[in-house]
N, C-alpha and C positions, 0 to 999 in steps of 0.2 A: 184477216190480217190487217192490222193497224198502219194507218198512212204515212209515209215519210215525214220528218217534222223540219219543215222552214227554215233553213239557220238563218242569222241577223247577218243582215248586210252593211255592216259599218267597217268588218274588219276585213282586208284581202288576204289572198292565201298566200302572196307574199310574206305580207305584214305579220301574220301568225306564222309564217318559218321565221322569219326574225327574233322574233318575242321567242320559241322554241329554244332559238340557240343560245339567245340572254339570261334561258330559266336556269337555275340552280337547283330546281325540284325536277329530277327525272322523268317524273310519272305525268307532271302537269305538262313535260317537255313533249312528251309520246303524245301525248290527250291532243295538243297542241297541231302534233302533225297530222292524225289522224284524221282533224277536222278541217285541214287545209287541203286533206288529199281530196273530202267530197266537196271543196270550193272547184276544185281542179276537173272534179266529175265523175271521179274516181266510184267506183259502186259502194255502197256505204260497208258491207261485207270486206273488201278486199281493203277497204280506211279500215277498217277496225284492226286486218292483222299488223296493219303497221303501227299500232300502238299497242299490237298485243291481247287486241280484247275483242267479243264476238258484236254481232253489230244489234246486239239490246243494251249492251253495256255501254257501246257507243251511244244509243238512242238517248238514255241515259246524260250521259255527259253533254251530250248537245245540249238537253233541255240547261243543265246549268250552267253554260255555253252561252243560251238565251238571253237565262236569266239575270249575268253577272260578268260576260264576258269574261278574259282569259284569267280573273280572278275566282270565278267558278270551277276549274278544273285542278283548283290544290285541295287534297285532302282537310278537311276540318273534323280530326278525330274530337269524340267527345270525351272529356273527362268524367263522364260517371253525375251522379246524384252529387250531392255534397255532403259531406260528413256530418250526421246529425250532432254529433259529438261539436261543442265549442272548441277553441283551441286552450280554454281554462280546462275545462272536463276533460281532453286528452293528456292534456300535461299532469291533471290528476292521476290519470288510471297511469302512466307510464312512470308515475311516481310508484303506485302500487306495486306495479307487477316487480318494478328491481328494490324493492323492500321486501318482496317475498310474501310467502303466504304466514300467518300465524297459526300454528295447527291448533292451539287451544281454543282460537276465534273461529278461524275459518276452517277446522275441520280438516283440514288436509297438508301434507307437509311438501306442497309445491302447487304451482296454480295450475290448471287444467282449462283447456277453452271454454269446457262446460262451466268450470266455477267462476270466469272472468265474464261470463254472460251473466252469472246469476248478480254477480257484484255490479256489474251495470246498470241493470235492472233497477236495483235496491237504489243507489248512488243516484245514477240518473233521471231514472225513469224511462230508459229504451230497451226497448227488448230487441234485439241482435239475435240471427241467425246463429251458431255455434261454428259453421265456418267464418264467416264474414268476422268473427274475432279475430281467428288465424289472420284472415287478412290484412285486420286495422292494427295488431303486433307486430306486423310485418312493415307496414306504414310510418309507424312509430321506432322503426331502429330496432326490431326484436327481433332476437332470430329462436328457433329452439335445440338446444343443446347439450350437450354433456357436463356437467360441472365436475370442477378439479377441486378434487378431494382438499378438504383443509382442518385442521388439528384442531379442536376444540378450547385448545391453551395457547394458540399462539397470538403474539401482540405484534399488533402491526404497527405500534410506535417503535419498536426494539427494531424491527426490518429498513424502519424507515429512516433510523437513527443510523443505523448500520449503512445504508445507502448516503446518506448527505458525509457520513465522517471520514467516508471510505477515502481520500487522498490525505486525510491527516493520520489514518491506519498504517496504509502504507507507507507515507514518509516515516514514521516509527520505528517498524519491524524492517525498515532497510536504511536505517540512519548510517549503520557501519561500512556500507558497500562502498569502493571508489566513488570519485565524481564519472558522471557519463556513465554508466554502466547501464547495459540495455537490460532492462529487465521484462521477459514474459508472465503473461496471465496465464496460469493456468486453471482449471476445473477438473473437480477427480470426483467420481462416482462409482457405485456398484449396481449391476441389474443379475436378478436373478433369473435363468434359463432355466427352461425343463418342459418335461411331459406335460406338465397340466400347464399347456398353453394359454394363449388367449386367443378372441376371435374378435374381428375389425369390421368397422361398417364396409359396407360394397354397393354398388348398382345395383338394384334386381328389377324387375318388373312391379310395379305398383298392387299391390292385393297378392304379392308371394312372401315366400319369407325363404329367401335361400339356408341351405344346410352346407356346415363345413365342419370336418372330423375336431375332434375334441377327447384328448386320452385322457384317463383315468388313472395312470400312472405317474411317479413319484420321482424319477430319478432328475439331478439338475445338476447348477455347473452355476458360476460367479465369473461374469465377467466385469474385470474390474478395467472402467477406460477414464480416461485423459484425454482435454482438447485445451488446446491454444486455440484461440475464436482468432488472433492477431494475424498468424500466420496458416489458417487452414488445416492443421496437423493435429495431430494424436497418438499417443502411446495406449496400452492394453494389451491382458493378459486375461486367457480364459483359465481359471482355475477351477479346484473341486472345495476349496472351503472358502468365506469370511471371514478372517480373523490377523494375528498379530503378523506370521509366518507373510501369508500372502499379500498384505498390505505391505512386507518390506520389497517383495519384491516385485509389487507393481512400481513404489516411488524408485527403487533404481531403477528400471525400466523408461520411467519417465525422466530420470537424471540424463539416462543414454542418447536423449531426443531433443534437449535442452540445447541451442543452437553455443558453439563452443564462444568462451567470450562472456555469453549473457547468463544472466539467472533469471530463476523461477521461482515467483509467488503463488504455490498451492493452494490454491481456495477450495474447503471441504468441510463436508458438514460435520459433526463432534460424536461419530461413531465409536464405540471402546477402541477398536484397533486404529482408529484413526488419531487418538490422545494419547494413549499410552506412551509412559516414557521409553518402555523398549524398543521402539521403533529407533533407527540410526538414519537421521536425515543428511542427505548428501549435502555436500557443500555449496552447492551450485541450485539448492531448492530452498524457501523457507515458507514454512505450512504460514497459516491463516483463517479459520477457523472461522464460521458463518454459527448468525445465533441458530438458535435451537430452534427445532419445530417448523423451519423457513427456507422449504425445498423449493419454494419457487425462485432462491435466488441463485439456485447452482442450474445454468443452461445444460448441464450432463443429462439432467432427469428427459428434459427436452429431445435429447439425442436417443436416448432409449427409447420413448413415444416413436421417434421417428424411424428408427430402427425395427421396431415391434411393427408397426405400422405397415413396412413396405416388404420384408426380408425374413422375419420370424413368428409372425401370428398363422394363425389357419392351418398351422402346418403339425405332422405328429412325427417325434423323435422316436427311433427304436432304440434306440440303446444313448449311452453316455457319450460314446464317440463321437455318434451323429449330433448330438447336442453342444460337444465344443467344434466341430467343424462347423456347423450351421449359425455358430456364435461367431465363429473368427472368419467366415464369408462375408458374415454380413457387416464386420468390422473393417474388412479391408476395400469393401466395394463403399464408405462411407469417406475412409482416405482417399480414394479415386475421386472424391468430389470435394475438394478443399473449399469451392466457394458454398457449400450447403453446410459446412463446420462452420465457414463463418457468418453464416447467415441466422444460423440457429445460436450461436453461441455469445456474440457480440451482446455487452450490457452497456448503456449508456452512462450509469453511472460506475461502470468498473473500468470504461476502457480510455481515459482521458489520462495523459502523460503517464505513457510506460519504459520512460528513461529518466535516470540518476542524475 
């Protein structure tokens, strides 16, 4: 058994409660008393639970106690090796990886940790681990994730033109209204319900792959919703078709929610039953039409995500019934939460002066 080890005597076990009570660092405050209790006489055993720790851990401490005094008992975690990568060669590769892969170049049509090692390699000249990539992505502001579907034809000058014009859009299409007249935002969208569900990520165990039911069958249901992001509200109708019929009667549906007083600007994408002139728009609505191809600017699409998400994925419909009732639960427990309508629905360039 190894000898007791000497502490310095410059400091008293006063003076170390003192400096304890001054510390800001917990652990160096406990360290602190611990080794005031053996100035005291305390067994070095019974100093140690008073800081929590058994008395090698103490033995420990003392020595850097020693050797550094009450600056010896704060942790000094270490940073790691330093990145062989420069900060030019990482700004490179982080250029790469959100450029994407080129499948005619690089052989594959997204990058893989294994092929951003082999590109380092090549690039650099270091040869990295295949995890330790994951890691230096992860460093660099990378996460890995699911990419949102986007249209091979769409221009994102037309979205983006759409976005800057949008308060001289709508002074336009409501030049006729009274002065003052409140006008609401709205968003109108369709998702399609049914058997052939979807399935959502979840928690599992690392090295499992959990299993959730997945039917095979075909029956479905259109539910067609509407959200004001302004005021936290919605209108919607679960219906059995798409088309001219049920689009009139989701927009009165939405006339009926339209606070009395105010009107509504329909914002909606340029679906046949959405254009058509048979449609009869109430008085109190006037459509607005988003370009083409450019569902990321209608927050409805969002609401369905988040709705699929928490309420209707994982799950299997027996019949059609179950399918509009499990569409209109989850439409009503979505109004039960007005600030997550308007959290998900609010656009910074849609929602700037919504009166006349």
């Amino acid at each position: 058994m190894g000898s007791a080890v000497r502490l310095r005597t410059d400091y008293s076990a006063t003076e170390l409660r003192r400096l304890a009570r001054g510390s800001k660092d917990v652990r160096q405050s406990s360290r602190l008393l611990s080794i005031a209790a053996v100035l005291d006489g305390m067994s070095r055993a019974d100093a140690g639970r008073i800081g929590g720790m058994d008395r090698q851990t103490l033995r420990d401490w003392v020595h850097r106690f020693n050797a550094a005094g009450p600056d010896g008992l704060v942790d000094h975690w270490s940073s790691g090796p330093p990145c062989r990568l420069s900060p030019e060669q990482n700004a490179e590769l982080a250029a790469i990886v959100e450029r994407g892969s080129d499948r005619a170049v690089d052989g594959v049509v997204r990058w893989r940790r294994i092929d951003l090692k082999r590109v380092i390699k090549e690039r650099f000249g270091i040869d990295y681990d295949t995890r330790y990539v994951g890691k230096l992505l992860h460093k660099l502001g990378f996460s890995h994730m699911s990419a949102r579907p986007h249209h091979p034809a769409q221009d994102a000058h037309i979205i983006e033109a759409f976005k800057k014009n949008w308060q001289r859009t709508l002074k336009a299409h409501l030049c006729d209204l009274p002065p003052r007249t409140k006008v609401e935002l709205w968003f109108q969208d369709e998702a399609r319900i049914g058997q052939k569900n979807g399935i959502t990520r979840q928690w599992a165990r690392r090295g499992t792959r959990p299993r959730q039911p997945a039917d095979q069958r075909y029956k479905s249901a259109y539910l067609f919703g509407a959200i004001c992001p302004a005021r936290g509200t919605g209108a919607a109708l679960a219906l059995p078709f798409a088309d001219t019929e049920a689009m009139q009667l989701h927009i009165d549906e939405i006339s009926r929610h339209v606070e009395k007083g105010a009107h509504a600007v329909l914002i909606m994408d340029r679906a046949g039953w959405h254009t058509t002139a048979n449609l009869n728009m109430p008085r109190n609505i006037t459509p607005i039409f988003l370009p083409p191809r450019a569902p990321e600017l209608n927050p409805v699409e969002n609401v369905w995500q988040y709705m699929r998400q928490n309420w209707l994925s994982n799950r299997v419909f027996d019949s059609y019934e179950a399918i509009i009732d499990a569409a209109c639960d989850a439409w009503h427990k979505l109004l039960a939460a007005p600030e997550t309508i308007t959290s998900i629905g609010m656009r910074e360039w849609a929602h700037v002066g919504q009166t006349q």
